[in-house]
C-alpha positions as a Markdown table, in Angstrom:
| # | Residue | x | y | z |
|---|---|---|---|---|
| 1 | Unk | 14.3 | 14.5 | -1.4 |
| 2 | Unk | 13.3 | 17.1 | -4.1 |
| 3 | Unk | 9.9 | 17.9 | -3.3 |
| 4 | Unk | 7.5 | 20.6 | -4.1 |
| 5 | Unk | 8.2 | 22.2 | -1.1 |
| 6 | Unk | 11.3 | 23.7 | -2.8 |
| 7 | Unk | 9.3 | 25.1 | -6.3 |
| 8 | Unk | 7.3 | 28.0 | -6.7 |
| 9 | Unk | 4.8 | 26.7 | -9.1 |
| 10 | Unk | 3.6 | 30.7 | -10.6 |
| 11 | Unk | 3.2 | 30.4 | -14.3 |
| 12 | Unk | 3.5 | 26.4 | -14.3 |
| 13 | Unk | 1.3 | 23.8 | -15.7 |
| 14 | Unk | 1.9 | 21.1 | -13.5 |
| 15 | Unk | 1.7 | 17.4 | -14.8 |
| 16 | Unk | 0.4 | 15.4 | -11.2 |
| 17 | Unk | 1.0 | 11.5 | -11.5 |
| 18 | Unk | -1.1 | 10.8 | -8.3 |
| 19 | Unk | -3.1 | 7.6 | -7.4 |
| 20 | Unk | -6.6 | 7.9 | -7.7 |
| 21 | Unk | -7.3 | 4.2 | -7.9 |
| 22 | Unk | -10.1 | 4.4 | -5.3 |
| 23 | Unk | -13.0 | 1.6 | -4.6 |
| 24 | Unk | -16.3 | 2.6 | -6.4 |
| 25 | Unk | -19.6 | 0.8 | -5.9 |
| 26 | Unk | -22.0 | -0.6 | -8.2 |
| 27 | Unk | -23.1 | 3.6 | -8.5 |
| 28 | Unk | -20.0 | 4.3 | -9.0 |
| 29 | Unk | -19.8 | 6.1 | -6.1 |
| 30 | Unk | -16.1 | 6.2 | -4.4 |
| 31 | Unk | -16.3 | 4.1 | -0.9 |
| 32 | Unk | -13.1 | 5.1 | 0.3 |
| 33 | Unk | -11.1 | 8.6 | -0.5 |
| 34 | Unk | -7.8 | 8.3 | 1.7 |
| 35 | Unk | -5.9 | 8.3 | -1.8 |
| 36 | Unk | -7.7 | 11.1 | -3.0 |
| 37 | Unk | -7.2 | 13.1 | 0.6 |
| 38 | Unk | -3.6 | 12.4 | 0.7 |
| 39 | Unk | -2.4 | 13.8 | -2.7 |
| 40 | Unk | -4.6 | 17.1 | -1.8 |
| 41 | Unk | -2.0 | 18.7 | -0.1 |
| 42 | Unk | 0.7 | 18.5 | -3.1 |
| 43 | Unk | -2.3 | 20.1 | -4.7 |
| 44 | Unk | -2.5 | 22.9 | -2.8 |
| 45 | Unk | 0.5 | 23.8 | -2.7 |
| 46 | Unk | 0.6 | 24.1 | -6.4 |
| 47 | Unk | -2.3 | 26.1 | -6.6 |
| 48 | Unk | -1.7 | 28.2 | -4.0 |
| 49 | Unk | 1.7 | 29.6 | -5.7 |
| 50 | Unk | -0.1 | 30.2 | -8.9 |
| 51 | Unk | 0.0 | 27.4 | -10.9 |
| 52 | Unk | -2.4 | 24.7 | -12.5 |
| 53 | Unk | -2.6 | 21.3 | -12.1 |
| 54 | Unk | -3.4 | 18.1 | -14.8 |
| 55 | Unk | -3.7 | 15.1 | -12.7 |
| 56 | Unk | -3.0 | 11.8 | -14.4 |
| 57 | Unk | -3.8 | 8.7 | -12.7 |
| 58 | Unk | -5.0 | 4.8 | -13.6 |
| 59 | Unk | -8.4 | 3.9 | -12.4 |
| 60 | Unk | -8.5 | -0.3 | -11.9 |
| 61 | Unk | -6.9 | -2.7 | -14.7 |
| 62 | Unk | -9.1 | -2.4 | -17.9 |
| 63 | Unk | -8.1 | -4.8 | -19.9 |
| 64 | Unk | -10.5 | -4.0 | -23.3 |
| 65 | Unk | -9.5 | -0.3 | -23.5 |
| 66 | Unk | -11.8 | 2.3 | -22.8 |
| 67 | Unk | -14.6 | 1.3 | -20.2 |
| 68 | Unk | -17.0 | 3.5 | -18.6 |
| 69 | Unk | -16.6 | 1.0 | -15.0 |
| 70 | Unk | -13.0 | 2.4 | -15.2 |
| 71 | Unk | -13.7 | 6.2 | -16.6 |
| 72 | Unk | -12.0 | 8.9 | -14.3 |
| 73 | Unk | -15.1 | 10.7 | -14.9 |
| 74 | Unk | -16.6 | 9.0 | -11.4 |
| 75 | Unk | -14.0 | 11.6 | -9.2 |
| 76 | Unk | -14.9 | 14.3 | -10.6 |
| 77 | Unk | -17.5 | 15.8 | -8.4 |
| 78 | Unk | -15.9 | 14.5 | -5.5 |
| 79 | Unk | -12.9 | 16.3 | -5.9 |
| 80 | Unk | -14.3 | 19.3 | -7.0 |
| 81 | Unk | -15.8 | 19.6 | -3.5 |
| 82 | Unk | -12.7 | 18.2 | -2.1 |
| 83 | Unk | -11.0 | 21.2 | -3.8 |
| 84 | Unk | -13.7 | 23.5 | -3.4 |
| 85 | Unk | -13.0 | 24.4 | -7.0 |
| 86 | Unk | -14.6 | 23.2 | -10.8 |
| 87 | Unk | -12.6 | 20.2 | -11.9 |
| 88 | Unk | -12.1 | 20.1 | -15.8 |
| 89 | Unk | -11.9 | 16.4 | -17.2 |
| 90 | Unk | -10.4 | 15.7 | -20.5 |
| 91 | Unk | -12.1 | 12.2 | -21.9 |
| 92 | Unk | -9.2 | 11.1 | -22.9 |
| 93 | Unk | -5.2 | 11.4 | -21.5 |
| 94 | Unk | -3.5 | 12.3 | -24.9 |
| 95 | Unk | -5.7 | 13.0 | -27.4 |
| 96 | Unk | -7.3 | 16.1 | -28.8 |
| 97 | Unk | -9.7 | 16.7 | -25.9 |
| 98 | Unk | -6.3 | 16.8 | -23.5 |
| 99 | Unk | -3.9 | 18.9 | -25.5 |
| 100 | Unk | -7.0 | 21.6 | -26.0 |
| 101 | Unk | -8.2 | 21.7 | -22.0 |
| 102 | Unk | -4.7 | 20.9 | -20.8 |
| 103 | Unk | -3.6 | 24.6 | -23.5 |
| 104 | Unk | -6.9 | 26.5 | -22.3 |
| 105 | Unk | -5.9 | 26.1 | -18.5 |
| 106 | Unk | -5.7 | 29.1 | -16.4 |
| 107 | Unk | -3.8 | 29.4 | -13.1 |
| 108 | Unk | -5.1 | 28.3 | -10.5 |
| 109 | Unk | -7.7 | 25.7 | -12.5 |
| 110 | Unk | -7.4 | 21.9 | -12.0 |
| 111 | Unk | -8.2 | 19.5 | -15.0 |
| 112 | Unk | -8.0 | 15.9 | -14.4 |
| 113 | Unk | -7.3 | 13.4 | -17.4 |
| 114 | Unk | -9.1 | 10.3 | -18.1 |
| 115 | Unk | -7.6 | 6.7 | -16.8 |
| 116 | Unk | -3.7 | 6.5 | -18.0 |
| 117 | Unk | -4.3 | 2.6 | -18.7 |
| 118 | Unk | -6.9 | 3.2 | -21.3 |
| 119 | Unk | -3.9 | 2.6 | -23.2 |
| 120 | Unk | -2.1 | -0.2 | -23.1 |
| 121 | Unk | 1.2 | 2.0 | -23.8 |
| 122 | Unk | 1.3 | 3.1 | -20.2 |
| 123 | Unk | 1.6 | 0.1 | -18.5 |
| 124 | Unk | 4.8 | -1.0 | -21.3 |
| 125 | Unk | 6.2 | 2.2 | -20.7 |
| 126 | Unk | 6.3 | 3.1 | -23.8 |
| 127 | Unk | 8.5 | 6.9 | -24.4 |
| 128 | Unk | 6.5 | 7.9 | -27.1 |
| 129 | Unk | 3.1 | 8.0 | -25.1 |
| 130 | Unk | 5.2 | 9.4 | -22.6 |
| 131 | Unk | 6.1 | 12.3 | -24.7 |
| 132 | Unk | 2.6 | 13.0 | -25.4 |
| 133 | Unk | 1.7 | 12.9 | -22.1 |
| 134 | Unk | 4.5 | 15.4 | -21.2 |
| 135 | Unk | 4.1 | 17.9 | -23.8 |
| 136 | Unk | 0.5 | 18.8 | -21.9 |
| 137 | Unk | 2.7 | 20.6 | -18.8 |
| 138 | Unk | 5.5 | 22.5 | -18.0 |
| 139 | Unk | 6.6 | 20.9 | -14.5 |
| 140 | Unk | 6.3 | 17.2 | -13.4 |
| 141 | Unk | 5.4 | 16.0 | -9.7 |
| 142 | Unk | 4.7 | 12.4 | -8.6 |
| 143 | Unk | 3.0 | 12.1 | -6.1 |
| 144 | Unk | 2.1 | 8.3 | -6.5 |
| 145 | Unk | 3.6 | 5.8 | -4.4 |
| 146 | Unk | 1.1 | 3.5 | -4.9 |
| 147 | Unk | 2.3 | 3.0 | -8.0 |
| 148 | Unk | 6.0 | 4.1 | -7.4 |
| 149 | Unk | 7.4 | 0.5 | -7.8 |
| 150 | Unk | 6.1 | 0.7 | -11.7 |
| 151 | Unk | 8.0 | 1.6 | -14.7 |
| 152 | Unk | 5.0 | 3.0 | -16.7 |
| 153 | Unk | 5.1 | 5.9 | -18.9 |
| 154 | Unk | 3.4 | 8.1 | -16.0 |
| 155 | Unk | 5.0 | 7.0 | -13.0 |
| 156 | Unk | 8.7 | 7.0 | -14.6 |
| 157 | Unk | 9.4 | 7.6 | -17.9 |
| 158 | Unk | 8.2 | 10.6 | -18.6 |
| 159 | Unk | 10.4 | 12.4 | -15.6 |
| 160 | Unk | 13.1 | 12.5 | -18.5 |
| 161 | Unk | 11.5 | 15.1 | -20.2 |
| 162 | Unk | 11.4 | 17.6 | -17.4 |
| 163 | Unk | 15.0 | 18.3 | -16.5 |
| 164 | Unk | 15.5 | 20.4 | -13.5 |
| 165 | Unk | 11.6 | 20.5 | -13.7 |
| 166 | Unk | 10.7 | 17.6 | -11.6 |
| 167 | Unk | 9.5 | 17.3 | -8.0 |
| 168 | Unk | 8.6 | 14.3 | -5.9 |
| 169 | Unk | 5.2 | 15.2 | -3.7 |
| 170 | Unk | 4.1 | 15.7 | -0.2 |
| 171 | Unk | 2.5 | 12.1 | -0.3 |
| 172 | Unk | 5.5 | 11.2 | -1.9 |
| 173 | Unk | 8.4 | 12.3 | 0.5 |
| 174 | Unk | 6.0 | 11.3 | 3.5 |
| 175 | Unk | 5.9 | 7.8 | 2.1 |
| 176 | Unk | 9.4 | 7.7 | 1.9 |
| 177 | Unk | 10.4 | 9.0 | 5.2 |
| 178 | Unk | 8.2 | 7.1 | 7.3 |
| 179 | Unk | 9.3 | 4.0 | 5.3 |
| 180 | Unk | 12.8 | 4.7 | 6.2 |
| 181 | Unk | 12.5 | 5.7 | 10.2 |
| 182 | Unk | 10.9 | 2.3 | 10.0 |
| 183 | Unk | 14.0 | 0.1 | 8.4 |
| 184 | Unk | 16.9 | 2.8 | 9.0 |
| 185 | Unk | 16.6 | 4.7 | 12.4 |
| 186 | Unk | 14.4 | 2.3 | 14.3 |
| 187 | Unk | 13.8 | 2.8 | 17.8 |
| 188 | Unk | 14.1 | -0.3 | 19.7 |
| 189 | Unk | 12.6 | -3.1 | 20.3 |
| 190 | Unk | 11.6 | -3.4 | 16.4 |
| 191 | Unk | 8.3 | -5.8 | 16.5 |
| 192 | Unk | 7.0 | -6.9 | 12.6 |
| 193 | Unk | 4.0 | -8.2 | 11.9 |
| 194 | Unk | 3.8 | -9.7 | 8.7 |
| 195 | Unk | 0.6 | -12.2 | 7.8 |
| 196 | Unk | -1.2 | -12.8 | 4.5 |
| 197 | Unk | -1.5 | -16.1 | 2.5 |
| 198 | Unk | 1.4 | -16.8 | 1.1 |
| 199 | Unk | 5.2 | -17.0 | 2.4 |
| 200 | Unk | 5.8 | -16.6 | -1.1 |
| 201 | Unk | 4.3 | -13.6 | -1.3 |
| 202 | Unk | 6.9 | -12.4 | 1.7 |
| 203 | Unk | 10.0 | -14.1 | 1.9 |
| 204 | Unk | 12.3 | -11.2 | 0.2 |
| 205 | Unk | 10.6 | -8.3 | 3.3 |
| 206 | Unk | 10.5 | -11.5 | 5.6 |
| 207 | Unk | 14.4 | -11.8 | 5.2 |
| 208 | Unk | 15.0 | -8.4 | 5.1 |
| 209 | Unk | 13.4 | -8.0 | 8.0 |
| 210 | Unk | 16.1 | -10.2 | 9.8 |
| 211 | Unk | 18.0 | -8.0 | 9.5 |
| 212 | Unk | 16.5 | -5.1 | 11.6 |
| 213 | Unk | 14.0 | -6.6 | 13.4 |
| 214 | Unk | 14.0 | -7.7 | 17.2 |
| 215 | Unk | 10.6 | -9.4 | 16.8 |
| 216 | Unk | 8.9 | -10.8 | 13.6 |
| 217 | Unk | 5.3 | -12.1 | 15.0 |
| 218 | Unk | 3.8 | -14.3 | 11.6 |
| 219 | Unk | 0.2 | -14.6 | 11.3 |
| 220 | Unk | -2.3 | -15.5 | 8.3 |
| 221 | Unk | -2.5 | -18.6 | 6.2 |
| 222 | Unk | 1.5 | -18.1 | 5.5 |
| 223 | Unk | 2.0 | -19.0 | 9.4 |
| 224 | Unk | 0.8 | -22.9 | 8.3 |
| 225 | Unk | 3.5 | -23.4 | 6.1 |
| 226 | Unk | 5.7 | -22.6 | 8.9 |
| 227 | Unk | 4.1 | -25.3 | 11.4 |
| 228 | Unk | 3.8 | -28.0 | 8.1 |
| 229 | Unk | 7.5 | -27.3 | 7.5 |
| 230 | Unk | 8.7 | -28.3 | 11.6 |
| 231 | Unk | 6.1 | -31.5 | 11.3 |
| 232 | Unk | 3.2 | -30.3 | 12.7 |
| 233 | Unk | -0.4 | -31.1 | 11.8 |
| 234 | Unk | -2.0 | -28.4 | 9.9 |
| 235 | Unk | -5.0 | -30.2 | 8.2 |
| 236 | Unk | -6.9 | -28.4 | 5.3 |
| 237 | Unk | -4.9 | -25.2 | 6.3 |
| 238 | Unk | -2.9 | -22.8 | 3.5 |
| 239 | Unk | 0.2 | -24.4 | 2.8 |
| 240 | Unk | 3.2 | -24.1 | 0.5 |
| 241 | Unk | 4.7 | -27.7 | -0.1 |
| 242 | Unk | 7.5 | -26.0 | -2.1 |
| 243 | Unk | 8.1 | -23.9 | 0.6 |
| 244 | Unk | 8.7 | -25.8 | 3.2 |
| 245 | Unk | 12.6 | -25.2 | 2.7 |
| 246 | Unk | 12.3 | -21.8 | 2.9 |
| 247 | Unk | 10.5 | -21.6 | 6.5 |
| 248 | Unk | 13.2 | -23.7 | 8.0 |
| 249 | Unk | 15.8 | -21.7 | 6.5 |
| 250 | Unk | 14.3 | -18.0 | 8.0 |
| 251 | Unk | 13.7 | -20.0 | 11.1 |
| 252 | Unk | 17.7 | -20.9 | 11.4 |
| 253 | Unk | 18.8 | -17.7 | 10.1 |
| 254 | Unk | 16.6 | -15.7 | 12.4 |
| 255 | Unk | 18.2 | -17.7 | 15.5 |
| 256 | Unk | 21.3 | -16.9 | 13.9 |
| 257 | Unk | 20.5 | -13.4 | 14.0 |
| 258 | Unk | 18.8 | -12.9 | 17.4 |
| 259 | Unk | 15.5 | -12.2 | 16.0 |
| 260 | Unk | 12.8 | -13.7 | 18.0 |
| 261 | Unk | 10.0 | -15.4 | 15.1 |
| 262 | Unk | 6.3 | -15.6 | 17.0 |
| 263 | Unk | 4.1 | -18.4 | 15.4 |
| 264 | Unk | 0.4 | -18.5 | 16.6 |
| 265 | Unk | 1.0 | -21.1 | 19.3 |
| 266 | Unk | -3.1 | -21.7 | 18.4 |
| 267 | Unk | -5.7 | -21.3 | 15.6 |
| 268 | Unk | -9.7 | -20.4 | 15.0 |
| 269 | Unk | -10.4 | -23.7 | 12.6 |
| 270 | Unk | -13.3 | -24.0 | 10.8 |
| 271 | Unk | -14.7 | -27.0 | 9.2 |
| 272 | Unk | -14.7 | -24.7 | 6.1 |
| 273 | Unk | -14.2 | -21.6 | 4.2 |
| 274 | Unk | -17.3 | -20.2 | 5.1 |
| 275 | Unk | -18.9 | -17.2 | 7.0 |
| 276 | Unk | -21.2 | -20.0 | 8.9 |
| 277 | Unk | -18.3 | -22.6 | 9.2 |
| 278 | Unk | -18.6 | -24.8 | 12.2 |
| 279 | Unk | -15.6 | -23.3 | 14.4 |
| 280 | Unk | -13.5 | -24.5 | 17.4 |
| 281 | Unk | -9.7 | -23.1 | 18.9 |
| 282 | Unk | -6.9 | -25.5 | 18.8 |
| 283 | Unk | -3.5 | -25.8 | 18.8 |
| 284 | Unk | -1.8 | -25.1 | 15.4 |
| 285 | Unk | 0.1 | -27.3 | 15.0 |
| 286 | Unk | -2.2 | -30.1 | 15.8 |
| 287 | Unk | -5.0 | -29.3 | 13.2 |
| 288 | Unk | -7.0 | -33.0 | 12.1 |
| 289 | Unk | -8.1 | -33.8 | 8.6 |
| 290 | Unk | -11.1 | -31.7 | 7.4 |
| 291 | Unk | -11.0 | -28.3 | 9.5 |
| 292 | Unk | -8.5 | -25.4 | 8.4 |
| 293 | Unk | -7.1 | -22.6 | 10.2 |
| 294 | Unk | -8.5 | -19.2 | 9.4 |
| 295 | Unk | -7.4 | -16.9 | 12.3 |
| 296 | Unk | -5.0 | -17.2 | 15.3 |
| 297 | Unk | -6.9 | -18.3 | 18.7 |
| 298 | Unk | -7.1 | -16.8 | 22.3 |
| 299 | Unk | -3.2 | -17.7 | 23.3 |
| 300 | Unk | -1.6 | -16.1 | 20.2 |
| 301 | Unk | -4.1 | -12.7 | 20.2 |
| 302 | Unk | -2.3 | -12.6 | 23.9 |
| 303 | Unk | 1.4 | -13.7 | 23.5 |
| 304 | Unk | 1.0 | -11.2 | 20.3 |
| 305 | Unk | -0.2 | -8.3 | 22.2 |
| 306 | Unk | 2.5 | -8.4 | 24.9 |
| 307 | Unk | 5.1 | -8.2 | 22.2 |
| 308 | Unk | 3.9 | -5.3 | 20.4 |
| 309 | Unk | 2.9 | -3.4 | 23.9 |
| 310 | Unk | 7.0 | -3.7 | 24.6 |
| 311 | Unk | 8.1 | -2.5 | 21.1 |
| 312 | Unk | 9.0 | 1.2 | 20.4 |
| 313 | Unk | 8.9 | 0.7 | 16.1 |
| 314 | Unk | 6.0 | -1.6 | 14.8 |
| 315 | Unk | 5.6 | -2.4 | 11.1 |
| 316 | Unk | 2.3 | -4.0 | 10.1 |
| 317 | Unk | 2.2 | -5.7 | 6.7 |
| 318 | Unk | -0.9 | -9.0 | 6.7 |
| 319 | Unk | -3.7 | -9.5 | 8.4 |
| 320 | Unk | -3.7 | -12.2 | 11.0 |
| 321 | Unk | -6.6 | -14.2 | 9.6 |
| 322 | Unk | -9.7 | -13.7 | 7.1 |
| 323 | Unk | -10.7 | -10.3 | 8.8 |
| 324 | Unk | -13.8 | -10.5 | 6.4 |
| 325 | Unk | -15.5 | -12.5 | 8.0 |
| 326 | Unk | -16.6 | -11.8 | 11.1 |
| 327 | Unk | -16.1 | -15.2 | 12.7 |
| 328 | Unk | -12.4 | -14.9 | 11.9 |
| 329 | Unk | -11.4 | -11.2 | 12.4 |
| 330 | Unk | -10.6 | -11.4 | 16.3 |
| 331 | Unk | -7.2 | -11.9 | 15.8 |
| 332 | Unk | -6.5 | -9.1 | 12.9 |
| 333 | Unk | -8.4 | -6.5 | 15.3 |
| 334 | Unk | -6.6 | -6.9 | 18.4 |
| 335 | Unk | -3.8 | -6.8 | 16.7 |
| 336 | Unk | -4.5 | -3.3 | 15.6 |
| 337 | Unk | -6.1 | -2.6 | 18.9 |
| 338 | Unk | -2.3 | -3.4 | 20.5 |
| 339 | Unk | -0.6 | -1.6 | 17.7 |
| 340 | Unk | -3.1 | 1.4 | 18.2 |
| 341 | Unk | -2.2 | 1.1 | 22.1 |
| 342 | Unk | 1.4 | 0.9 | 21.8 |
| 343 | Unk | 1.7 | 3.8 | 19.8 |
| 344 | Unk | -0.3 | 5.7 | 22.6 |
| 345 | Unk | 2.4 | 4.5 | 25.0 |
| 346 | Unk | 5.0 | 6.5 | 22.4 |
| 347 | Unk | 5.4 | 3.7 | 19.9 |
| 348 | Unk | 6.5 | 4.7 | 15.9 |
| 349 | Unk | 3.7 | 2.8 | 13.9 |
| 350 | Unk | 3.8 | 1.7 | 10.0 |
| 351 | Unk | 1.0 | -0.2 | 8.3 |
| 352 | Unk | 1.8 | -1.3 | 5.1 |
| 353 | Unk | -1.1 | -0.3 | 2.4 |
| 354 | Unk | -3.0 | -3.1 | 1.1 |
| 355 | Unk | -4.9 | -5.5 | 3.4 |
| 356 | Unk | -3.4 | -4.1 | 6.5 |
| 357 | Unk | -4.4 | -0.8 | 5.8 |
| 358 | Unk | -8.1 | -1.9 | 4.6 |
| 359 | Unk | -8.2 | -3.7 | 8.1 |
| 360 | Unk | -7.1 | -0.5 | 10.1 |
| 361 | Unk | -10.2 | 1.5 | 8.5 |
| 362 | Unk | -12.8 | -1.1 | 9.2 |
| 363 | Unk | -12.0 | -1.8 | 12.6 |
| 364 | Unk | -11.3 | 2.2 | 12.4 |
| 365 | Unk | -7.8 | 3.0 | 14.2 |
| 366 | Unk | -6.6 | 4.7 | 11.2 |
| 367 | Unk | -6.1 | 7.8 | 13.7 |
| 368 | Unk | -4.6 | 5.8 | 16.5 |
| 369 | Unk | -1.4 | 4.5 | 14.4 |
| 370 | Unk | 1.5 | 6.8 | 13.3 |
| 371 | Unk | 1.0 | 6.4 | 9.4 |
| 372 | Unk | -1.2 | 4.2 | 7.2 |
| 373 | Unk | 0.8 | 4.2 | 3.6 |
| 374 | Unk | -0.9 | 4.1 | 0.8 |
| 375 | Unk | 1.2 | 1.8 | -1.0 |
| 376 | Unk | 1.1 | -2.0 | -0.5 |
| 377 | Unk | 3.4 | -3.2 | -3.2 |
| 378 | Unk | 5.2 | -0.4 | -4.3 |
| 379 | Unk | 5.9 | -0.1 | 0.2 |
| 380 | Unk | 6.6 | -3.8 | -0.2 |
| 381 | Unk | 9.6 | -3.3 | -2.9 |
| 382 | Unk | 10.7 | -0.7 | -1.1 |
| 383 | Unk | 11.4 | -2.9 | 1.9 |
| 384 | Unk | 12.6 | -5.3 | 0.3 |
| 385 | Unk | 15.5 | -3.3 | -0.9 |
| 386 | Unk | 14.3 | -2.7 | -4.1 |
| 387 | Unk | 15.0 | 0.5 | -6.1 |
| 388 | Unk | 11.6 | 2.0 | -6.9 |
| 389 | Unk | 11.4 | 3.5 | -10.7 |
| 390 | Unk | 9.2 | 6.4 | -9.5 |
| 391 | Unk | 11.7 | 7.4 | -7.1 |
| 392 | Unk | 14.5 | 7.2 | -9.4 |
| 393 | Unk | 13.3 | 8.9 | -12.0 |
| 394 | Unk | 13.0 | 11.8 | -10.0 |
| 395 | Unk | 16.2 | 11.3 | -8.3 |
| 396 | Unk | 18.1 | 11.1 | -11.2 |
């Protein structure tokens, strides 16, 4: 991959699509800055040859324009200290404000633009907007794989402006290789975990998966639609009627195959959806009327862990249950506590953004697994053979 690694960025205004859509509380203070940490590197390096840096990045999904909830203007003084320098901020990512801060910039200064989304030409990719945006720099770098599998002005379009001037990230290329140890130069056995709601959600990384994986252990409300579709019981559990098909079809291709698929052979139920919920463990595919599975049980957190302390590549995409709550997190914890083992015992491990990655930093194993990405959908695509925009927009 072309990354910065391969510039020297003296002289250069360097345009930075990196993604600083971070959690805020209600003071708008951040509550988790792993996206913010990972892009510093990239930014280092720039700054360290000589050059400057204007960040661009989305905050949320504002829908009415400009709002302050979604302003930029919030990472600021975190960065700054992050940085250990003063970070500029242009209130607004095109405008007059932008073109005057982004012109004033001196080498080794960082100014940081106000939320890409503000206008609704970003998100439609429009080429226009994208020129605008590129006429601020001299030198493009993504660095946003969060928001690599988007073709929005930022994230793709605007790479066609900088010709023999573009450079894919640290964050970027680490994304990207890890991804790829993970689905082209596995070490073997291959265990994936894949949970969540909805088998709709993950049938294309599912089936992809079948062909790579040794193991494929299912968890989360998906895992009921698998048990509804072989006859079994499932009560008020998640379901997909219209899926039903679907599961019986990765079940008899997966035989086909040789990949072993690992149900929970038993459930936490509750009598609710509800943090006080009456609970009991049970078989899951024997659930009555009026209770619903919202974890997997005792037998499952154990068959589950014996598979992932034999594999040598583990891929985590799902939780196992609604971690949330603490009644029904058991099973999403030990199975990071087994993945966090196994890669101890020499394991490769990938957790894949999103919930997975929110679940690693609360039980707080983020250091005990090989690499947390800090993608979920755009990791998602990329698994499920997709090609990503972001990634060929450098590339080509």
């Amino acid at each position: 991959m072309n990354t910065v690694e391969n510039f020297s960025f003296a002289g250069e205004k360097v345009l930075v699509r990196v993604d600083f859509n971070v959690p805020l509380d209600a003071d708008f203070r951040i509550t988790d800055d792993s996206r913010i940490t990972a892009a510093l590197p990239t930014l280092k390096k720039i700054l360290g040859d000589g050059g400057s840096v204007i960040l661009m990045s989305h905050l949320g999904r504002p829908k009415e324009g400009p709002t302050h909830k979604y302003s930029l203007s919030h990472l600021v003084a975190h960065l700054s200290t992050l940085l250990g320098i003063t970070v500029g901020f242009a209130d607004d990512c095109i405008g007059e404000d932008a073109v005057k801060k982004a012109a004033a910039l001196q080498a080794g200064e960082v100014l940081l633009l106000e939320n890409l989304r503000f206008y609704k030409e970003e998100e439609k990719g429009d080429v226009e907007f994208s020129k605008k945006l590129a006429q601020l720099g001299s030198f493009y770098v993504n660095d946003a794989f969060g928001t690599a599998h988007r073709a929005h002005a930022s994230t793709a379009v605007m790479a066609q402006f900088f010709a023999g001037k573009k450079a894919f990230g640290y964050l970027m290329a680490k994304e990207v290789e890890n991804a790829n140890q993970v689905m082209k130069h596995p070490q073997r056995p291959f265990t994936a975990i894949v949970g969540g709601a909805k088998v709709s959600d993950k049938i294309l990384i599912v089936e992809n998966l079948l062909n790579v994986a040794d193991h494929i252990l299912i968890g989360g409300g998906m895992a009921y639609t698998f048990f509804k579709a072989q006859g079994g019981s499932i009560g008020n559990s998640l379901c997909e009627q219209d899926r039903l098909d679907t599961c019986l079809e990765i079940l008899k291709k997966a035989e086909e195959k040789g990949v072993k698929i690992h149900l929970p052979m038993d459930s936490v139920v509750a009598d609710k959806f509800a943090a006080d919920a009456q609970t009991q463990e049970m078989p899951s595919n024997s659930i009555p009327d009026g209770w619903m599975g919202l974890d997997i049980g005792a037998a499952a957190r154990t068959a589950f862990t014996e598979v992932l302390m034999s594999s040598k590549t583990i891929l985590w995409n799902g939780p196992m249950g609604v971690f949330e709550m603490e009644a029904f997190s058991k099973g999403t914890r030990t199975v990071a506590q087994a993945v966090a083992d196994a890669t101890v015992s020499g394991a490769f491990s990938l957790i894949g953004g999103g919930d997975s990655a929110a679940a690693v930093h609360q039980f707080g194993f983020e250091d005990k697994v090989s690499y947390v990405s800090t993608g979920g959908g755009a990791l998602l695509e990329y698994f499920e053979g997709k090609t990503l925009p972001g990634i060929a927009a450098i590339e080509n």
